[in-house]
Structures are given as structure tokens and as C-alpha cells.
N, C-alpha and C positions, 0 to 999 in steps of 0.2 A: 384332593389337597392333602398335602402330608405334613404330619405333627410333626413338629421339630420337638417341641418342650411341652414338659405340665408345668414346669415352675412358675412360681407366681412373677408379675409380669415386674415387677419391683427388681430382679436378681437378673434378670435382663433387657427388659425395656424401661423407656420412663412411663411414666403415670396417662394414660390417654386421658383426655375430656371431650365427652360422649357427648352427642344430641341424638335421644332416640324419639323418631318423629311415629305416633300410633295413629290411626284414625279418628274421627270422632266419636265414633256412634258406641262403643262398649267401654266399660271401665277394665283394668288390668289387674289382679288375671279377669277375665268374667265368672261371671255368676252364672250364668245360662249358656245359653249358644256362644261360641265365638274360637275357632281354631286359632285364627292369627295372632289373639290378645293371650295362649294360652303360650305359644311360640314365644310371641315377643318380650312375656312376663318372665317367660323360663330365660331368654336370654340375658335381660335386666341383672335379675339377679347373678347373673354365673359371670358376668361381667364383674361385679361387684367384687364378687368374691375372690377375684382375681387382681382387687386391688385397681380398677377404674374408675373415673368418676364419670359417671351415670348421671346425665339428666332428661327425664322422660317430658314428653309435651303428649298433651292428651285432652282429653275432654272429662268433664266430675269435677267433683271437688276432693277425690283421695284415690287413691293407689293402693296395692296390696304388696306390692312390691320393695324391692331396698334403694330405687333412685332417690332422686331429687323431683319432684313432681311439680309441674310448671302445667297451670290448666289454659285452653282457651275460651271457656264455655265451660260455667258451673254447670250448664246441663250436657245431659248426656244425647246423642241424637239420634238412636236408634229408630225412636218413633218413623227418621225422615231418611231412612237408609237408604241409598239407590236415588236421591234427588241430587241436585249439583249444588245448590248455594251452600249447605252444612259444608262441605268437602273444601271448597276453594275458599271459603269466609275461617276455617280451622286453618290450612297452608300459609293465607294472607298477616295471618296474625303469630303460625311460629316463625314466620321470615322475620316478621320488625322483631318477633324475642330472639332471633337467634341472631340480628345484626344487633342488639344489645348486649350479646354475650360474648368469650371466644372459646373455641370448640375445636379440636382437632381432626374431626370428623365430623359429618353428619347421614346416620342412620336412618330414611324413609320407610317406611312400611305402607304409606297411603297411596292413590293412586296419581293424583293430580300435583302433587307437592314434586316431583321427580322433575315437570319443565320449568322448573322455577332454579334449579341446577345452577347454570350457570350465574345467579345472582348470588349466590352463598360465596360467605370466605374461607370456606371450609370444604372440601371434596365431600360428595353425597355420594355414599354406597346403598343400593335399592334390593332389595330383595322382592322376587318379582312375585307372587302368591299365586298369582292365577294362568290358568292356559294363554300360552302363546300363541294359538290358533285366532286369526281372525283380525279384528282389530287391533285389540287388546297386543300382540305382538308387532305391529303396525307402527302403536303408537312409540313401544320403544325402541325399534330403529329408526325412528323420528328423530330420538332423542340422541342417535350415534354415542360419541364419547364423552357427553357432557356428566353422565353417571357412569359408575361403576356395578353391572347388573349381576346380582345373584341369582342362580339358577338352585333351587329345592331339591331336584334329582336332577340323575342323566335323561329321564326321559323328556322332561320338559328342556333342558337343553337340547337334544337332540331333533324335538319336533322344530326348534328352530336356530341351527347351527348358526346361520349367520350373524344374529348380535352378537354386542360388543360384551359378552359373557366376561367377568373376572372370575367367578372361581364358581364352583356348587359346593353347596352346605346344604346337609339334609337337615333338616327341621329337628327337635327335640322335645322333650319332657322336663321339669323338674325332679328334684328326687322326691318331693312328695307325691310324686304321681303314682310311685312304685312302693307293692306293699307284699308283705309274707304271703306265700300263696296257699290259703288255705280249698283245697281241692276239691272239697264235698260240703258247700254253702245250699240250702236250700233255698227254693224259691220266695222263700218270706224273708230273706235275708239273714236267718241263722246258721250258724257255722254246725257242722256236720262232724261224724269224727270219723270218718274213712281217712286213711294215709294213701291210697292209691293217688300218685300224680296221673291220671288220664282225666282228661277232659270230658268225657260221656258220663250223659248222669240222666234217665228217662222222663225227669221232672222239669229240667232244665231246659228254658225258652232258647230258638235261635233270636237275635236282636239285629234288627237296620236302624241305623244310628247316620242322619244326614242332612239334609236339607228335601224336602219335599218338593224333588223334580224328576224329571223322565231321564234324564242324563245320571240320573243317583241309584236308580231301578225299584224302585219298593214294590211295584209291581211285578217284577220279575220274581223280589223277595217271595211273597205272598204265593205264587205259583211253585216256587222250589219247595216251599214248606209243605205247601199243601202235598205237595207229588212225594216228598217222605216222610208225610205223618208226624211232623213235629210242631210244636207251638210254637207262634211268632210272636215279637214283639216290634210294632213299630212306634220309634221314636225321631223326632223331627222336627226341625225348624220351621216353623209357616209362617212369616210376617209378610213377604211380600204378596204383591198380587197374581202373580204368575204362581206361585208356590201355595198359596189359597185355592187358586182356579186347579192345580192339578189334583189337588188334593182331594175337592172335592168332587170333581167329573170324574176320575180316575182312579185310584185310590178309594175310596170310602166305597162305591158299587162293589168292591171287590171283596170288603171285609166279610170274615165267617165267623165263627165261634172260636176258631182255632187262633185268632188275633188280638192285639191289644193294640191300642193305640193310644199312645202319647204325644200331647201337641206343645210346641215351644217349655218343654220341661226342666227346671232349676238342674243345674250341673250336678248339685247333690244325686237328684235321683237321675240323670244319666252315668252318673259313675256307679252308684248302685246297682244299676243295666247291667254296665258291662261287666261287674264282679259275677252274676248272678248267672249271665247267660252260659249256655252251652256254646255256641259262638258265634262271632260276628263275621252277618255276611255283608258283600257287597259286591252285591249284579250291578257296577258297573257299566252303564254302554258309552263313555266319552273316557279320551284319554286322561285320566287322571294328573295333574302336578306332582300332586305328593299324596294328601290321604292322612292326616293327624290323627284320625281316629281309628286305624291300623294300630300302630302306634301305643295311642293309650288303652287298646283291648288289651295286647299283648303283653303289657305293663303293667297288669292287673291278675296275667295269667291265663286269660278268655282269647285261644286261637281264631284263624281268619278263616273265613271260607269266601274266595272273594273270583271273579274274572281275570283270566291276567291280561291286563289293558294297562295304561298309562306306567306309573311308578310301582302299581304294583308287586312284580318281580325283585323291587330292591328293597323293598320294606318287608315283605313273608318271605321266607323259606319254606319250600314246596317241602312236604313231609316229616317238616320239624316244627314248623310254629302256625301250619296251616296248610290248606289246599286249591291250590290255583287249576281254575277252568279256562279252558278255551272258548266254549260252549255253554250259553244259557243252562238245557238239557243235561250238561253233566253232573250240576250242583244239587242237586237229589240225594244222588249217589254221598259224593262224599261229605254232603251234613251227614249222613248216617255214618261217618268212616273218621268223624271228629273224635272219637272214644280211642284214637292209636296218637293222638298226640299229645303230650306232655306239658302241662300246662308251667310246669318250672323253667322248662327253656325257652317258652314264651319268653320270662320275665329276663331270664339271661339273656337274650339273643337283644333287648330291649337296652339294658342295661348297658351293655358291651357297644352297643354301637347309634344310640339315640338318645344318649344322657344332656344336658346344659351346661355342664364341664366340656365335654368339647367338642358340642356347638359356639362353647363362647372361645373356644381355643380359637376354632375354626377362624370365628370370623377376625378376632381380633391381629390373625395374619394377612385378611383384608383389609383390613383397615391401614395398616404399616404397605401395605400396598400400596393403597390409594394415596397415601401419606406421601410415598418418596416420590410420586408424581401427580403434584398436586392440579395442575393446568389441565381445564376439558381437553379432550384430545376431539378434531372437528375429522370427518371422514377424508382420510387423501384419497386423490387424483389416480387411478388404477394408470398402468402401461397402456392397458386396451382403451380405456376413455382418452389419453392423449392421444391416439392415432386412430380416434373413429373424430374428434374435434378439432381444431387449434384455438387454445386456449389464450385471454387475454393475462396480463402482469397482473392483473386484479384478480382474474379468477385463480393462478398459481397461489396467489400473496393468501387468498381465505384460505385454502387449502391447508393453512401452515395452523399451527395448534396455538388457542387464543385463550388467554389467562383471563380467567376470573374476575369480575369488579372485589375490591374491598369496602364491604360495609360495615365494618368494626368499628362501632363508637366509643374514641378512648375515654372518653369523661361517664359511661353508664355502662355498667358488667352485672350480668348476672352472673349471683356467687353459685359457686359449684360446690363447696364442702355445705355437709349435711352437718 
């Protein structure tokens, strides 16, 4: 997608009003775990600052954030992640707030809230989070052109060319994510006085930073470390059940001396992680979306050492801000080969092209997308499907693109100025 402007959005468009839809289970930004609420918080804001009116729907009772924060659930529901009533009982209740308000858009980030689409009076732009493989990409060409779907990278576009893709937007950071790089931090977290920018420092842990599954490798981790003598650190999600069960059948038999482990750790000391490590890997074995935690290693100055799978490839650059494997087997080698890259161009290569300035450029040209055609668009009638059927007047007439109920209550508005 190509930048036309940085100007603020006041010197050439008018004022949009935002409905940013989050899930329920984390507050924004999070406190611990949570890549999407870290995304979605960095977008809030760069939105703002671009002169938007931002109203965020969420769960909590407070935001970290510069929107307007509209809750549906004083509590948060993480406890009940991966159940279905939190998820559709959260959707159910930003519909009636947002047919009480009016909104020129509306931004989804959950998963269930996207078939609810064609009820809104407002076009729904979705940003898809997770792999297209399987169901999960099933579900949204289910949805054909009732949304407008964002794709993270090319590669999760690519794993499934055929939705009704509007644009890709890689994912971002805030600028607070990004800090002075100081080069030679020791392991206790004190700053060091070496000026060498190299990444290699003999004291310095490798760190796997993810969710504790087989699809994540920390197993694989654990083995790479072991085969080049380097200290590990592992830190990790584990709420669910499946991510407890691997953890401990698979994972924990494995631990040595040479390991650490960290379970569901405050953001504080995972970003302390990644300042401290020598670098972050990731074996890796499923195709990747996108990868946020690439990202904020890099943004910190702490190069990748990862597989190249998924999105990989467009978040590292191979011999500048990390080293891409084909092979399990090869990652040995170059965690020992991390001491040839420069932990400043980390932070530049970061900076230049994974900022929330524009991310929020990005999408707010989606949004004027979705804007000048505001009616779902329903899947037309291909050539070859008219000459493999003969179709009745009924079935051409669905075929045609069907406009939206309005649900706009003029007697009750939620206010948008903060």
C-alpha cells in the first residue's frame, strides 16, 4: 500500500469517527501477554494523533490509551479465553453501543464480531490476526464482501489468495517501545560501558518469547542452545490447556541447568528479556502471520535468529538484523554468528518501517476505502458458474451488492469528544 501523505489528516481529509472493536479478555495496552492489544493500542493512539476521533470498545474498567473507552464488562475475561459466551455476550453488546452511536467506520479486531457485519451502519474493516489455514480462513470467505479484510503480511495473504483482501498492513510498535541502544547490558540488567554495537556478549542468555506450543518450538529452542553451548531462556504464555499439557509432558523433561524458565511473566520482565538477551530465537515449525515479537526484539536492539517460515522473511533481514534457517540443524551455528550483527540497525530497520505513525497512515487509507463504498459487496455469479447452471431471476437479483440495515438511533448518540 503506498503512502501518499504524513500530513495530518485535518489538511486533507475530514475528521474520521472511529469504532475500535478489541476483544475481551486483555486490557489495552496489556500488562502481560497479549501481542494484539499491543498492536491495537499502538494503533489507537497514532490514530489520534493524527487527529481522529477514536472510540475504543473493550473490556476493564480503563485503557492505557488516548481513545474514548466505552467498556462492556467491568471485568476482564481472560480467566475464560478460548470459551464462546465471553466472545459473542462482548460483540452482542458493542452492536446495541455502536447502533447508539454514529461512526464512520468500524475497526474489528475479535473474531466473532466480523458476521455481525452486515448489521452495522458503518462499514467494518477486520484485521485478520491469525492463520488462514484451516477453518479459521473458511470462516472468512464465508463472510465474502460483507467485511473488508486486512491481511498482517504477504505471506499470510498469500497462503490464501482468494479472499476478499483489501489491503496488508504489517503490524507495529509504539514509539515507546523503542529505546537508546545501549550494547553491553549485563545479565542483571545493568548497563555496561563497551561502545561496540555487536550483539555477542558471552554472559548473554538466548531467549524464546511465545506461547507454549509445538507450533512455537521451544523444544527445538532448548536443543539449538544446547548444541551451541549457550544459555537459554524460556519465557511463555501457559493459560490454556493445551499450552499447560505441552509444557509439561514436553517441555519441562527437557529442562537442564543451561535453562530458565519463565511462566505467564508481567510485560515488565519480558521486555527486560528481550533488552538483556543475546537473541531471540524462533524455531518456528507453522507458518507464521506475522510474529510481533520479532518486532519488539528488534526495537530494543536484540537481533533474530529464527526459521524462515511464515512472515518471517519480511520482518528480519538476513545478515543485518538476524539470521534466517531453513533447517532446524542450522541454528547452532549461527546463534554463535550473532556477535556479526549490529544491534543499532536492529533498532533502525525497526523504526523505518514498523512505527504506529504508519501503521495509522496505512490504515486510515483503508478506511476512506471502505468509506467511498460503503454497501457489503455479496460474491458475483463467475462466467463459468452461468454455463455449468441456468440460473433463476432470483438467484441473478442476490448476486447484485445489498446495502446494509441502518441502525442509527437519532434520539441516543454516544459522544465522541474526550
Amino acid at each position: 500500500m503506498s503512502d501518499s501523505s504524513s500530513e495530518p489528516p485535518h489538511r486533507t481529509y475530514r475528521r474520521l469517527r472511529i469504532a475500535m472493536v478489541a476483544p475481551p479478555w486483555y486490557e489495552l495496552p496489556p500488562k502481560g501477554y497479549g501481542g494484539l492489544e499491543v498492536i491495537v493500542a499502538a494503533l489507537v493512539d497514532g490514530l489520534v494523533d493524527r487527529g481522529h476521533e477514536v472510540t475504543l470498545f473493550g473490556a476493564g474498567t480503563t485503557t492505557g490509551t488516548r481513545a474514548r473507552f466505552v467498556s462492556t464488562d467491568p471485568e476482564l475475561q481472560y480467566p475464560r479465553l478460548g470459551e464462546l459466551m465471553p466472545a459473542v455476550l462482548h460483540t452482542a453488546r458493542v452492536n446495541r453501543l455502536l447502533a447508539d452511536g454514529e461512526f464512520d467506520v468500524v475497526h474489528d479486531h475479535t473474531t466473532d464480531g466480523p458476521i455481525t457485519a452486515p448489521l452495522r451502519s458503518a462499514p467494518t474493516v477486520v484485521t485478520v490476526h491469525g492463520s488462514v489455514d484451516g477453518e479459521f480462513g473458511d470462516y472468512f470467505a464465508e463472510l465474502g464482501g460483507s467485511v473488508r479484510l486486512v491481511a498482517i503480511s504477504d505471506a499470510q495473504r498469500q497462503a490464501r489468495p482468494s479472499l476478499a483482501w483489501a489491503a496488508t498492513v504489517h503490524n507495529a510498535l509504539p514509539s515507546s517501545a523503542f529505546g537508546a541502544v545501549d550494547p553491553d547490558p549485563d545479565v542483571s540488567g545493568q548497563s555496561g560501558s563497551t561502545a561496540s554495537g555487536a550483539a555477542d556478549h558471552p554472559d548473554r542468555p538466548v531467549l524464546w518469547l511465545a506461547r507454549f506450543t509445538e507450533d512455537k518450538g521451544p523444544d527445538l529452542a532448548i536443543e539449538a542452545c544446547r548444541a551451541a553451548g549457550v544459555p537459554l531462556v524460556l519465557a511463555g504464555k501457559c493459560n490454556e490447556r493445551t499450552e499447560r499439557h505441552y509444557l509439561k509432558e514436553v517441555v519441562r523433561p527437557m529442562l537442564h541447568d543451561g535453562v530458565q524458565l519463565h511462566v505467564n511473566a508481567e510485560r515488565e520482565v519480558t521486555q527486560q528479556l528481550l533488552r538483556q538477551a543475546r537473541c531471540l530465537i524462533m524455531p518456528i515449525r507453522w507458518r507464521e502471520p506475522f510474529g510481533m515479537v520479532m518486532i519488539e526484539a528488534m526495537a530494543v536492539g536484540t537481533p533474530v535468529v529464527a526459521l524462515r517460515r511464515g512472515a518471517v522473511p519480511e520482518l528480519v533481514r538476513h545478515g543485518v538484523t538476524g539470521w534466517l534457517a531453513d533447517r532446524p540443524e542450522e541454528l547452532p551455528d549461527l546463534l554463535r554468528r550473532v556477535g556479526d550483527l549490529d544491534r543499532a540497525a536492529c533498532v533502525a530497520h525497526v523504526r523505518e518501517n514498523f512505527g504506529a505513525e504508519l501503521m495509522a497512515r496505512r490504515y486510515e487509507q483503508v478506511y476512506l476505502n471502505a468509506m467511498a463504498r460503503p454497501e457489503p459487496i455479496r460474491r458475483r455469479v463467475t462466467a463459468k458458474e452461468l454455463t455449468a447452471k441456468e440460473l433463476t431471476a432470483k438467484e441473478l437479483a442476490d448476486s447484485r451488492p445489498m446495502r446494509a440495515p441502518v441502525l442509527r438511533r437519532p434520539d441516543r448518540r454516544v459522544p465522541h469528544r474526550r
